[in-house]
VEXDREN-2710 file (C-alpha; in Angstrom, 1 decimal):
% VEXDREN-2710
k/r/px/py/pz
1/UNK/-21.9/3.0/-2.1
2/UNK/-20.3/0.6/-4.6
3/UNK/-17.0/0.1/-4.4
4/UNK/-15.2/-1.5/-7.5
5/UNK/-11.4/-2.9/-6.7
6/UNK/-9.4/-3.5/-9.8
7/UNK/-5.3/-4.1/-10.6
8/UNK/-4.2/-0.7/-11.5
9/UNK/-3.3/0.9/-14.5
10/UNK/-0.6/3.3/-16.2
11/UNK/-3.4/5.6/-16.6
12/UNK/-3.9/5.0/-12.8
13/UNK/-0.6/6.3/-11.6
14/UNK/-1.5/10.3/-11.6
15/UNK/-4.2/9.1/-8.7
16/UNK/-1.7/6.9/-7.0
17/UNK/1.0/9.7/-6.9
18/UNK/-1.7/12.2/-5.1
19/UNK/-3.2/9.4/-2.6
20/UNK/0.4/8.8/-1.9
21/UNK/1.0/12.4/-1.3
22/UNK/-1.9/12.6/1.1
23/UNK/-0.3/9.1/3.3
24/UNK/2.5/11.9/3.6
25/UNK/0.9/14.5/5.1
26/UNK/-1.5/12.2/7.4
27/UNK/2.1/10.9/8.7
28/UNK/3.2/14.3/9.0
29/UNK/5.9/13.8/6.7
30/UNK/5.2/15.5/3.1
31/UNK/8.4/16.8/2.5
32/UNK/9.6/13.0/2.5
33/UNK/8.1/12.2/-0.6
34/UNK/10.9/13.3/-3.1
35/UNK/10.0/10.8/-5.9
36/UNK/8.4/12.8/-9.1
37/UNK/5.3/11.5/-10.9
38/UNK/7.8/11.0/-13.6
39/UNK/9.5/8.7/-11.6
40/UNK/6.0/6.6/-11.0
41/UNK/5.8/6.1/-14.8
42/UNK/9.4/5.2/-15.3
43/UNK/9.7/2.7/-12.1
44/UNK/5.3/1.3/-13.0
45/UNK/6.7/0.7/-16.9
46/UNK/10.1/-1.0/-15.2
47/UNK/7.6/-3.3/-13.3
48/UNK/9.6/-1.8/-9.8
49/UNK/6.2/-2.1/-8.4
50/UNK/2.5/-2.9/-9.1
51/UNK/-0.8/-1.5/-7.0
52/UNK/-4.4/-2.4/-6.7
53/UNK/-6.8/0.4/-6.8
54/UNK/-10.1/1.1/-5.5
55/UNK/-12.7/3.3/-7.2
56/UNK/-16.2/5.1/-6.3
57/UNK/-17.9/5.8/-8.8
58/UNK/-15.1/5.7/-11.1
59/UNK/-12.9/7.8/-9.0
60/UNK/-10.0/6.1/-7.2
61/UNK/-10.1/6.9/-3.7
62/UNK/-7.5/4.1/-2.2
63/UNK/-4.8/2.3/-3.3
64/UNK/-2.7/-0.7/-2.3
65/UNK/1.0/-0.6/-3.7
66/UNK/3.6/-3.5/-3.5
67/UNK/6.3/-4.9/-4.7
68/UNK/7.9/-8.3/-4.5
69/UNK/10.9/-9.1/-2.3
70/UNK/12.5/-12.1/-0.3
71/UNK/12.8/-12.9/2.6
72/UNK/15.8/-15.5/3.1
73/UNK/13.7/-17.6/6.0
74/UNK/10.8/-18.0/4.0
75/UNK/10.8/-17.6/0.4
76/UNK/8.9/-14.8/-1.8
77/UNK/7.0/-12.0/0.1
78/UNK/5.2/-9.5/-1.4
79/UNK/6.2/-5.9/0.6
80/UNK/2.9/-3.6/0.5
81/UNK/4.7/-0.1/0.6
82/UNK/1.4/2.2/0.6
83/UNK/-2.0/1.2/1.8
84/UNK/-4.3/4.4/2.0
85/UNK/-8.1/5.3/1.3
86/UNK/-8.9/8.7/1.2
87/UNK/-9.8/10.3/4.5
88/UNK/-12.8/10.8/4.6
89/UNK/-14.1/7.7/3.3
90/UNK/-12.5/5.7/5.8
91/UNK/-14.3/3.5/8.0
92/UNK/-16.4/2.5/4.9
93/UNK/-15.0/-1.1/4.7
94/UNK/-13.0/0.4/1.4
95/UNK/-9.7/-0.1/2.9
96/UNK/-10.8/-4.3/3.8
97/UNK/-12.1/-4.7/0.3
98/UNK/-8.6/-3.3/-0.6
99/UNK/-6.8/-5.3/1.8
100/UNK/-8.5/-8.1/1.3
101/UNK/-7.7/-8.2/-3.0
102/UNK/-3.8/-7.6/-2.0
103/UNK/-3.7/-10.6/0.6
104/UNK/-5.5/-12.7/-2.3
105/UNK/-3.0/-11.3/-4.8
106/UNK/-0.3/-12.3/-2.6
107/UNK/-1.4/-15.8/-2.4
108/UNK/-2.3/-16.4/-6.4
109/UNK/1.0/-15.0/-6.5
110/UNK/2.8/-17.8/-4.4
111/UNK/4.2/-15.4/-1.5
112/UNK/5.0/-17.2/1.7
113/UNK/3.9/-13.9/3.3
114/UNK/3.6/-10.2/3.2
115/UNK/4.6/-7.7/4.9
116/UNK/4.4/-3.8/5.5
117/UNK/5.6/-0.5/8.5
118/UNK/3.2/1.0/10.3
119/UNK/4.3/4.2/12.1
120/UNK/3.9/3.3/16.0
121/UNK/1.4/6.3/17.0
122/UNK/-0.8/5.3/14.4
123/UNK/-3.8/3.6/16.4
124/UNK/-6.3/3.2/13.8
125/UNK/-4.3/1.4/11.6
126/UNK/-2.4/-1.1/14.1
127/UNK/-6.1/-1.8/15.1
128/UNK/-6.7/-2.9/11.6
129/UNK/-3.9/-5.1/10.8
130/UNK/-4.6/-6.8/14.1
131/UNK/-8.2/-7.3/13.5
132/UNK/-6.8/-9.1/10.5
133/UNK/-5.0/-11.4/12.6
134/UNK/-0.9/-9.3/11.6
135/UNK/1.9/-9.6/13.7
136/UNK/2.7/-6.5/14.6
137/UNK/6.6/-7.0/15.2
138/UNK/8.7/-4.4/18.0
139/UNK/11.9/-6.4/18.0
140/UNK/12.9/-5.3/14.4
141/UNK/14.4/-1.5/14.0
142/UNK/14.2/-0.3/10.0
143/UNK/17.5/0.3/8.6
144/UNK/18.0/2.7/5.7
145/UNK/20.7/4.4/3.8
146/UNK/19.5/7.4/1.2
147/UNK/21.3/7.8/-2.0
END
């Protein structure tokens, strides 16, 4: 299987928005996701946020979507909000070939670090980060306020 990963695209974000949807159901959470496609185009042509795709056989079938923040103890961090591959093409290496292009974009990018959540009942992926050598913090609670 060859497995192309690319910066996405405008022409990208219809894929991102249903890969995004799918996160939300694997978390069990699809009536969270209350942002519209619209909203994608608007908040991608704003420069909100950026993503890195991955495609088989030019079909995108993960995704890795960031944007930049900072953290006051060490400088610029680049916050991955969604990191998904379609289900059942995990386990394929896709999502470390994804991985691997957003660490790298991270550090051509100057970041002192990145960051991400991972939901605590979801094994397979804590087992990922830590194979790439993440802290998995349990000290910090998220805070949130909805508008």
């Amino acid at each position: 299987m060859s497995v192309n990963i690319r910066k996405g695209e405008q022409r990208d974000l219809e894929s991102v928005f249903n890969l995004v949807q799918e996160l939300a159901m694997y978390e069990k959470a699809p009536e969270e996701v209350t942002a519209t496609l619209d909203d994608y185009y608007e908040n991608y042509k704003d420069e909100i946020f950026d993503f890195i795709v991955a495609e088989v056989e030019q079909s995108i079938v993960g995704i890795s979507l960031f944007y930049y923040s900072y953290s006051t103890w060490k400088g610029k961090m680049l916050f991955l909000e969604d990191f998904v591959v379609r289900e059942e093409l995990r386990g394929k290496g896709i999502g470390q070939l994804l991985f691997d292009a957003t660490v790298d974009h991270a550090k051509d990018t100057e970041c002192k670090l990145m960051k991400w959540e991972v939901l605590d009942w979801n094994e397979p992926a804590i087992q990922f980060y830590q194979k790439n050598n993440a802290v998995i913090e349990k000290n910090w609670w998220d805070g949130k306020l909805f508008f």
